[in-house]
C-alpha positions in Angstrom: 9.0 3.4 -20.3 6.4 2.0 -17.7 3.4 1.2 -18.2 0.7 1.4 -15.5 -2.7 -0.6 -15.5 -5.1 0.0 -13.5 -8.8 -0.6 -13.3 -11.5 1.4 -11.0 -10.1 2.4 -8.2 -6.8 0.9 -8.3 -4.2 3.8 -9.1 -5.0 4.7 -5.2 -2.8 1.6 -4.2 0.4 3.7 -5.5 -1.1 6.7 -4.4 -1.3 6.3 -0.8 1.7 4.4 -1.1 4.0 7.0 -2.3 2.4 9.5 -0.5 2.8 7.8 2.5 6.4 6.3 2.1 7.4 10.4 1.2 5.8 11.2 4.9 8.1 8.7 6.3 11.3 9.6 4.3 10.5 13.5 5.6 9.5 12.5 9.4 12.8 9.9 9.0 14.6 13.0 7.6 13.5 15.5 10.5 14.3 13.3 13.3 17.9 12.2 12.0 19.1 15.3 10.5 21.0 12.7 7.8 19.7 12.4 4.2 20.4 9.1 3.7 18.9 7.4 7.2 15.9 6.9 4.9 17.7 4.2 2.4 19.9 3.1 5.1 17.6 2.3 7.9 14.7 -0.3 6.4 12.2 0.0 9.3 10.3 3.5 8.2 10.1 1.9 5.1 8.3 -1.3 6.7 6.5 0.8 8.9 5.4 3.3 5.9 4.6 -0.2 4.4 2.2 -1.3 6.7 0.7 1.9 7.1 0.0 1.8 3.7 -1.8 -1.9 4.3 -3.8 -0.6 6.7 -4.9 2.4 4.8 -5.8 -0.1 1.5 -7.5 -2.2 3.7 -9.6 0.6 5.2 -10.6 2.4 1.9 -11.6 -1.7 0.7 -13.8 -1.9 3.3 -15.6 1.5 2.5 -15.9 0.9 -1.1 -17.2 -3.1 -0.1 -20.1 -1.4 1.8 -20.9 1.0 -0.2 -21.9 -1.9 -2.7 -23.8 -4.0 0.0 -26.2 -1.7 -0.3 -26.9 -2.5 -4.3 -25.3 -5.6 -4.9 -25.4 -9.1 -3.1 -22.3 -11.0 -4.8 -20.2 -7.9 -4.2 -17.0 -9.6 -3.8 -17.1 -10.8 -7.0 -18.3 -7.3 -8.3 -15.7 -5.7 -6.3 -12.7 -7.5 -7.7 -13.8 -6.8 -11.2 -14.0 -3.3 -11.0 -11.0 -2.0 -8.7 -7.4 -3.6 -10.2 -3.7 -2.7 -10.2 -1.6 -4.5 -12.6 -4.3 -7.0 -12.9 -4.3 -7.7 -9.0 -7.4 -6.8 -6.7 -6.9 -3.9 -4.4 -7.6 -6.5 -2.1 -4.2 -8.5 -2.7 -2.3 -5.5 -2.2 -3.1 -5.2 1.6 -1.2 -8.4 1.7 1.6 -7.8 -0.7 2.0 -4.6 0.8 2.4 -6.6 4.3 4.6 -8.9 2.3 6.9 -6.4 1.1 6.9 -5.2 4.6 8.3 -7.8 6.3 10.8 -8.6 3.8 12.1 -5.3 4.5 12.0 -6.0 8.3 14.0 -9.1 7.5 16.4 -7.5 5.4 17.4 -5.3 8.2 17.8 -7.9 10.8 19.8 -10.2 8.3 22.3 -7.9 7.1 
């Protein structure tokens, strides 16, 4: 059984991910007519990856100035209240772009 922690705002970090990734799978799907392009191909994947990174990234920024407004140390405020597994919303942009580019490596290498 797993177990998910999350903190504020942070469930939205698997949220648009998954939501997002099953676009790409469906779109991959549609185009190739095969089932199993998705698992086979790694680059919709990367790119459903960095979309994903860019959404985070986005929705960060909206909730950041919405507290510049009431708070003036909102970094600090921020990364207390919005958590995934422990991690700030804002270190999953990068993990996300991590993850990303492993995947892109992964398809060139093998």
């Amino acid at each position: 059984m797993t177990v998910i922690i999350w903190k504020g705002k942070g469930w939205m970090v698997l949220v648009i991910t998954f939501v997002i990734s099953l676009i790409a799978q469906l779109i991959t799907i549609q185009i190739t007519g095969d089932e199993n392009s998705y698992q086979a191909i790694p680059y919709p994947l990367s790119i459903a990856l960095l979309i994903s990174a860019v959404c985070m990234y986005f929705i960060i920024r909206y909730y950041t100035s919405k507290l510049n407004d009431v708070l003036i140390d909102k970094v600090s405020i921020y990364n207390s209240y919005h958590h995934l597994f422990f991690i700030p919303m804002g270190v999953w942009v990068w993990i996300l772009c991590g993850l990303s580019m492993i995947n892109i490596l992964r398809g060139i290498l093998y």
